[in-house]
C-alpha positions as CSV (number, residue, x, y, z in Angstrom):
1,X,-9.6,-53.9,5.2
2,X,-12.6,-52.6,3.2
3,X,-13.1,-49.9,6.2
4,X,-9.5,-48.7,6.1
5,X,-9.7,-48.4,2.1
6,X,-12.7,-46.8,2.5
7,X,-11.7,-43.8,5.0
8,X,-8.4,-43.6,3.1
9,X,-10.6,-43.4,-0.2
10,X,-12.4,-40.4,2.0
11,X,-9.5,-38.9,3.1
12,X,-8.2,-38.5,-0.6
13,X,-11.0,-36.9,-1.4
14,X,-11.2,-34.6,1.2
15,X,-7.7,-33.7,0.2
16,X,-8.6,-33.0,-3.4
17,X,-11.4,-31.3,-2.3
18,X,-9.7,-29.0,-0.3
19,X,-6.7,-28.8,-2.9
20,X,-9.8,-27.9,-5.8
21,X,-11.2,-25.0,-3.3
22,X,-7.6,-23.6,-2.5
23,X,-6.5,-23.1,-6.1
24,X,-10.0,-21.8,-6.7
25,X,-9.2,-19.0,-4.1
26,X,-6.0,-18.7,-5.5
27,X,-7.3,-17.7,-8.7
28,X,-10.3,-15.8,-7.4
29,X,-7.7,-13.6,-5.4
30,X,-5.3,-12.9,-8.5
31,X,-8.3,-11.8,-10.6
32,X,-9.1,-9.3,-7.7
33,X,-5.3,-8.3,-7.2
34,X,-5.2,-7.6,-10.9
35,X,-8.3,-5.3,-11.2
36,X,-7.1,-3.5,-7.8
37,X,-10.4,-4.4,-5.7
38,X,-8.5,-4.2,-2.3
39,X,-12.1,-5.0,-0.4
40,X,-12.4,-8.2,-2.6
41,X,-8.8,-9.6,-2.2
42,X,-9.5,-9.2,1.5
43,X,-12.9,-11.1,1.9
44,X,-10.9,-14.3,-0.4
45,X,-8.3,-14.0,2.1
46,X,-10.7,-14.1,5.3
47,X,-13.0,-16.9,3.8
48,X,-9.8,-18.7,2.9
49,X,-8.0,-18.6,6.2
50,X,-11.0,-20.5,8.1
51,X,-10.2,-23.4,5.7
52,X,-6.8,-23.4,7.4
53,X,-6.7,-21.3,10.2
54,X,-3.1,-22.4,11.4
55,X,-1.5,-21.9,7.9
56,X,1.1,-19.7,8.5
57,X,1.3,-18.0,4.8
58,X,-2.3,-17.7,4.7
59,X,-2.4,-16.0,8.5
60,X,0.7,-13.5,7.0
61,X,-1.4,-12.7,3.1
62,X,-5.0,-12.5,5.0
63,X,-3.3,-9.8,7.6
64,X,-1.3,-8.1,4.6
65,X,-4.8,-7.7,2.7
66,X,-6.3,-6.4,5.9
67,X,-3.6,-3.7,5.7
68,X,-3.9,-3.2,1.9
69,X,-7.7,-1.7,2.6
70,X,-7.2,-0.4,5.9
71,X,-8.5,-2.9,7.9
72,X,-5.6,-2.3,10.5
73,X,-7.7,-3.4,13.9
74,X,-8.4,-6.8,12.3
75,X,-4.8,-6.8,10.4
76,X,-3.0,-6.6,14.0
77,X,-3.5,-9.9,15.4
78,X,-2.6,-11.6,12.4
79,X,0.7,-10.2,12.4
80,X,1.5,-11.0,15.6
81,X,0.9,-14.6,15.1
82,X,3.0,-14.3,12.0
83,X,5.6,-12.8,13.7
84,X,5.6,-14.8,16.6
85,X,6.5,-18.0,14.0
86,X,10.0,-18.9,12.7
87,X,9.1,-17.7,9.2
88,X,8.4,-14.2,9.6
89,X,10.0,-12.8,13.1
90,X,13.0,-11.6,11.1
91,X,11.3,-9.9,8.4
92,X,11.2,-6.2,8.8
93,X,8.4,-5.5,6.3
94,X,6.0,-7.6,8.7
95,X,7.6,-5.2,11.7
96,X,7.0,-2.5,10.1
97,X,3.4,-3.2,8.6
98,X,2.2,-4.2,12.3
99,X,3.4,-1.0,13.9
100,X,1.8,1.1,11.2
101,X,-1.2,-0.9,12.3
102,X,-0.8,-0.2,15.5
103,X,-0.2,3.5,15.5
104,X,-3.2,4.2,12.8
105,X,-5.6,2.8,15.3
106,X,-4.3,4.7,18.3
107,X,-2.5,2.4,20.1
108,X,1.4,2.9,19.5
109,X,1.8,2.2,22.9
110,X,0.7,-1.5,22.6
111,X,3.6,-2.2,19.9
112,X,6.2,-1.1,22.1
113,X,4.8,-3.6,24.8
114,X,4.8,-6.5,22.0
115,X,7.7,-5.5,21.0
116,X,9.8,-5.5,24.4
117,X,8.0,-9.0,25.0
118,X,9.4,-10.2,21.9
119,X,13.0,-9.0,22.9
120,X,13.0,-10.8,26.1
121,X,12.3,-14.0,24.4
122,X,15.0,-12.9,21.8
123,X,17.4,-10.6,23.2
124,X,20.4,-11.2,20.8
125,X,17.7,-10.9,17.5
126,X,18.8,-7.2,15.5
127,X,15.7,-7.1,13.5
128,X,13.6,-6.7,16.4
129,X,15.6,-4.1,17.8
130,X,15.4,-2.6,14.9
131,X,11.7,-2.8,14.9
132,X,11.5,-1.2,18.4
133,X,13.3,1.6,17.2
134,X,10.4,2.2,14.6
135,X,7.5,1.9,16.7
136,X,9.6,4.5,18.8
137,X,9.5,7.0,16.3
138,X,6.2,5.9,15.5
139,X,5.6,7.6,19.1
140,X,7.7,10.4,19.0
141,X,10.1,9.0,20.9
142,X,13.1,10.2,19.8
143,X,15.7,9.0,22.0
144,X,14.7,5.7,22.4
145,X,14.4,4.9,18.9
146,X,18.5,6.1,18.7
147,X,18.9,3.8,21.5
148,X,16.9,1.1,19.8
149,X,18.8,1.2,16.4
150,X,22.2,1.7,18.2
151,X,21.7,-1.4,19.7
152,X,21.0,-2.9,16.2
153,X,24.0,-1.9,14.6
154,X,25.9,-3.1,17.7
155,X,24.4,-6.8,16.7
156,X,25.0,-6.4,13.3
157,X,27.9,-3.7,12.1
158,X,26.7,-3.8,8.1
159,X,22.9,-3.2,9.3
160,X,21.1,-1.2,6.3
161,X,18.0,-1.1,8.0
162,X,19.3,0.3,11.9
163,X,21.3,2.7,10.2
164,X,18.2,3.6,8.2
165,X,16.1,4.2,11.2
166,X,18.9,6.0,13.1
167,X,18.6,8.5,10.3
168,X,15.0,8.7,10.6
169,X,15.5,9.3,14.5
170,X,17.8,11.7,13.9
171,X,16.1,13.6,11.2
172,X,12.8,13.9,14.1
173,X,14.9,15.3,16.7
174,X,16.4,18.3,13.4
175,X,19.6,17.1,13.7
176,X,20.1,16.6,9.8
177,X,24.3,16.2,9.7
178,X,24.1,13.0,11.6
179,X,20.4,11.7,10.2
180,X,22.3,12.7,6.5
181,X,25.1,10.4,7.0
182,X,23.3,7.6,8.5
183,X,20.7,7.6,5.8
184,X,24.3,7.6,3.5
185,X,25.7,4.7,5.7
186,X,22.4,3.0,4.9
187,X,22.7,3.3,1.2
188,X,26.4,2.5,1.2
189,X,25.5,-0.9,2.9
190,X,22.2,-1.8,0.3
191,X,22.5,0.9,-2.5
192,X,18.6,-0.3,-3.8
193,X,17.2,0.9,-0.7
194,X,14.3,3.4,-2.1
195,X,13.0,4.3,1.1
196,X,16.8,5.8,2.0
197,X,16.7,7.4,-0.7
198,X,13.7,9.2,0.1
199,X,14.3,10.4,3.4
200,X,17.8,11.3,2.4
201,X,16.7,13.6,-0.1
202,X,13.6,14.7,2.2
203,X,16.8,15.9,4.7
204,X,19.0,17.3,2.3
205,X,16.3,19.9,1.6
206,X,16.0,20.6,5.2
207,X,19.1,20.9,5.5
208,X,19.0,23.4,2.2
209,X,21.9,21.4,0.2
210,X,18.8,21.1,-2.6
211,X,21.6,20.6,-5.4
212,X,22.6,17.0,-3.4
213,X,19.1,16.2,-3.0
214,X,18.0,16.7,-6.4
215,X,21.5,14.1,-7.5
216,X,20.7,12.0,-4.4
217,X,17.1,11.3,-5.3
218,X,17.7,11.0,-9.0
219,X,20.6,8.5,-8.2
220,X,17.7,6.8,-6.3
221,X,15.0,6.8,-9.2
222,X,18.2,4.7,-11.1
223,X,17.2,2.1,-9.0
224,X,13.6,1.4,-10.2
225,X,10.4,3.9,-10.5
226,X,9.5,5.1,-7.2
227,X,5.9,7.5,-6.8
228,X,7.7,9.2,-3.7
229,X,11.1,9.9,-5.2
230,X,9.4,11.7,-8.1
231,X,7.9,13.4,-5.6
232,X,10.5,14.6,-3.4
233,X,12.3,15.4,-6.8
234,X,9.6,17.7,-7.7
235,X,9.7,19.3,-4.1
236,X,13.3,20.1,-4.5
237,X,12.8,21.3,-8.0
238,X,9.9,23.6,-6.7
239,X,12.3,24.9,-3.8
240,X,15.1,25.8,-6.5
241,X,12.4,27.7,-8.9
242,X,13.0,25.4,-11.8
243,X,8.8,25.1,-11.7
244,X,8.5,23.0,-15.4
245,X,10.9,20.2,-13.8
246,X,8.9,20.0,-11.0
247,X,5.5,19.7,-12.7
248,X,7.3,16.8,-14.9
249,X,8.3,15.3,-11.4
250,X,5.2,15.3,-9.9
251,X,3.0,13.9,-13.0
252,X,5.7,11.2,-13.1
253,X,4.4,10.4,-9.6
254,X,0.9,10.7,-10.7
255,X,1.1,8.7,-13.5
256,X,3.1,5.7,-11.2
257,X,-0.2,6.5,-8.8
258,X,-2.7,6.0,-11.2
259,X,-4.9,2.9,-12.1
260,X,-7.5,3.4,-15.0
261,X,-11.3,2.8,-14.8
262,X,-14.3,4.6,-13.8
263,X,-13.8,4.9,-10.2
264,X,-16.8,3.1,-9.1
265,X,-17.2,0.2,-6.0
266,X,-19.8,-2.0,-5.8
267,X,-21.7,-4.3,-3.9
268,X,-24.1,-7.0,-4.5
269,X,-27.8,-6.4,-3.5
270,X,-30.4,-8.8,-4.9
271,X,-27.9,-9.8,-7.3
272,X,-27.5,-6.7,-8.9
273,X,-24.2,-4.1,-8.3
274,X,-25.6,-1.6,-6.5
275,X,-22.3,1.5,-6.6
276,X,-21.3,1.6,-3.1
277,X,-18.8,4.9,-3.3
278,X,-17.4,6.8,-6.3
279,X,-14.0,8.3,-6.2
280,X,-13.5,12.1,-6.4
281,X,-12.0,13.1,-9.9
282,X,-12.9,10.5,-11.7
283,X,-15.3,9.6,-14.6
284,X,-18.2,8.6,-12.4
285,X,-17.9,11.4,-10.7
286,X,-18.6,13.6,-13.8
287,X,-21.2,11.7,-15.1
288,X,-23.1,12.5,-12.3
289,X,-23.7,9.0,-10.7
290,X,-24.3,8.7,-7.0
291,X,-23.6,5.7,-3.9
292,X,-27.1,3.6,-4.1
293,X,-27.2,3.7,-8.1
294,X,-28.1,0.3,-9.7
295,X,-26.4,-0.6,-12.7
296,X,-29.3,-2.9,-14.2
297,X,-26.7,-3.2,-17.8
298,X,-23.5,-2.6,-19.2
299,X,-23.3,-2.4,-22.9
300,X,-26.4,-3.8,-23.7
301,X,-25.8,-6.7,-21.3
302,X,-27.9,-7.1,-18.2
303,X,-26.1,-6.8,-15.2
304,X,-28.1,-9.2,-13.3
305,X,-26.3,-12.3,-14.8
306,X,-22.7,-11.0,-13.5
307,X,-20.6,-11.8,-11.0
308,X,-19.2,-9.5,-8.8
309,X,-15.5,-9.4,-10.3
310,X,-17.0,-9.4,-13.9
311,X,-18.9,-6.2,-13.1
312,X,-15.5,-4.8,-12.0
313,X,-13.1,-6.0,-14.6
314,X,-15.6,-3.8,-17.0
315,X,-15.4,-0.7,-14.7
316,X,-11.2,-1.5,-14.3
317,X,-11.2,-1.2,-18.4
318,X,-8.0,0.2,-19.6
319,X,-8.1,4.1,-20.4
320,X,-10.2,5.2,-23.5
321,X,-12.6,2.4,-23.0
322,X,-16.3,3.8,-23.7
323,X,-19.2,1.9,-21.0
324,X,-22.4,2.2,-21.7
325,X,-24.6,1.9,-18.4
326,X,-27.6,1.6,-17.9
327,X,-29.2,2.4,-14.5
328,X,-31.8,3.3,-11.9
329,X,-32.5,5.4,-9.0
330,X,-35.1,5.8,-6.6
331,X,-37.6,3.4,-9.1
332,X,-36.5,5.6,-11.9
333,X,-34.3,3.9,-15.3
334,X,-31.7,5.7,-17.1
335,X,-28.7,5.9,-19.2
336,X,-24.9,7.2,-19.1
337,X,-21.9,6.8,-21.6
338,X,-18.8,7.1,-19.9
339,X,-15.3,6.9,-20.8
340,X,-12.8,5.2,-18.6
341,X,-9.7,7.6,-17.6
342,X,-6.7,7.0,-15.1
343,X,-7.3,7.2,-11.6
344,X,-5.4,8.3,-9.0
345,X,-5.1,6.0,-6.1
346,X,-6.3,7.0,-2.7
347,X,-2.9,7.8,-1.5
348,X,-2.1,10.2,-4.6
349,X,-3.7,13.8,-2.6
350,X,-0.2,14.8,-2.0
351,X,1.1,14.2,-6.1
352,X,-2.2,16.4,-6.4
353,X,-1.7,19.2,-4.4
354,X,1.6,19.7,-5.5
355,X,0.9,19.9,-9.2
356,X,-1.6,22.3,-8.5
357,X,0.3,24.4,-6.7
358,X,3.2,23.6,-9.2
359,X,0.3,24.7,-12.2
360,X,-0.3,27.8,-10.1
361,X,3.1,29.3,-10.8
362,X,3.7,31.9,-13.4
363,X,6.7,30.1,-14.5
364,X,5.1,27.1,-15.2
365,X,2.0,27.9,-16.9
366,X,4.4,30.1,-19.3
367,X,6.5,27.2,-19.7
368,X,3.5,25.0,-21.2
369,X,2.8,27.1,-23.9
């Protein structure tokens, strides 16, 4: 009796114990989602997982975090095990995130296999169907991905998502009237989808009906802010010359884009951050710091004594915020103020470009006078 009460005593333990560390990584993860450190969020989610390694949530967020910062070779066979469970084989955000995966590190090829493998199993399932007809256009193949969606909307009539790829297939090939209405068939179905929006607008202007872009993509932005359909707003504002509506568009985009902060990364080397890149066009960048720069304090406080996500919850500070850093390089100690400014995120060149190009127009620069 006193052996059975004494491994069920362990066994409770072991339980709290492992309850205590998983809400410890909870919280560890959330302080990294909220400062934007894709890198960290990613490591918690790794050393997590091998404290349950068949947890199927865990196997789904740890490959979504390898996606998040681009780790799409590790991210791949993650999603497959998530797919290939009950919870997540008819979710086409998981679809869609593995075959972007998959066709970023060259191997588009190998989706359509997993994907055919998957339809043999489950021949009757739409959602897969309609993932084969992404990874199709994924690899330019046209055709098959009309065959693919077709054979979705034949499973299920009222199918947002088919219909949406249809469109997108159709759109490839340059034959806007049909890729236009099935992008409308789409929206008619599920009027919130953003991404139908988008490509429905991206069309239009192909297909130079600009004044039903501009009202389509407008019509979309009623649905919630979307970076990409103040962007293709501000394209179709460009194309029709009204140049000060587009630069509004596109620093709407920006502005969804942004995060605010100094633009540094860091690592950890003998306990102190040691800047492991610096964003282009950000404050760091101006003040001159450089990759391999030890910041020894930060406002009069040494650096040494931090934690990692303390070090970057001061660099995250909200816009305006003044840092005073104190550093050394190559043996050599010394001192920057700098202010904290929003950044773009990785993903904002094209917001960039445009408003350049949008600021390079004679009508424009008149107009902000």
């Amino acid at each position: 009796m006193k052996s059975f009460m004494h491994i069920l005593s362990l066994t409770a333990a072991i339980f709290l114990s492992f309850q205590l560390h998983g809400q410890t990584m909870y919280e560890n993860v959330k302080k990294a989602e909220s400062r934007n450190d894709l890198a960290a969020v990613a490591s918690l989610y790794s050393e997590w997982l091998k404290l349950a390694p068949n947890d199927i949530g865990l196997i789904y967020n740890t490959a979504n975090a390898y996606y998040k910062n681009k780790q799409y070779k590790d991210a791949i066979p993650l999603f497959k095990r998530a797919l290939e469970s009950a919870n997540y084989i008819n979710d086409i955000s998981t679809w869609t995130s593995l075959i972007e995966c998959y066709d970023i590190s060259g191997q588009s090829d190998d989706a359509i296999q997993f994907i055919k493998q998957q339809i043999e199993k489950y021949p009757n399932y739409p959602v897969i169907f309609s993932a084969l007809s992404f990874a199709n256009i994924k690899n330019k193949n046209y055709e098959d991905a009309l065959l693919a969606s077709n054979r979705s909307i034949e499973l299920v009539p009222q199918n947002p998502v088919a219909y949406f790829f249809q469109g997108m297939a159709y759109g490839s090939l340059k034959t806007y009237r049909p890729a236009i209405e099935a992008l409308k068939k789409s929206i008619a179905i599920y009027p919130n989808f953003s991404q139908a929006y988008l490509f429905l607008g991206r069309y239009l202007i192909d297909y130079n009906e600009t004044e039903e872009a501009i009202s389509t993509l407008k019509k979309g932005l009623t649905q919630g802010e979307n970076s990409l359909l103040h962007l293709m707003l501000g394209l179709a504002q460009f194309k029709l010359g009204k140049y000060a509506d587009a630069y509004t568009e596109i620093d709407k985009a920006l502005a969804i884009e942004s995060k605010s902060g100094t633009g540094i990364s860091i690592e950890m080397v003998n306990k102190y951050p040691v800047i492991k890149t610096i964003q282009d066009n950000t404050p760091a960048q101006s003040a001159e710091l450089k990759p391999g720069d030890i910041i020894v304090d930060i406002n009069s406080k040494s650096a040494r004594k931090m934690k990692a996500d303390e070090v970057m919850e001061l660099l995250s500070s909200k816009k305006g915020s003044s840092l005073i850093l104190t550093l050394e390089r190559n043996g050599n100690s010394f001192t920057k103020t700098i202010t904290c400014s929003d950044i773009p995120k990785t993903d904002a060149a094209i917001s960039f470009a445009m408003r350049r190009l949008s600021a390079d127009t004679p009508t424009t620069r008149v107009s902000k006078r």
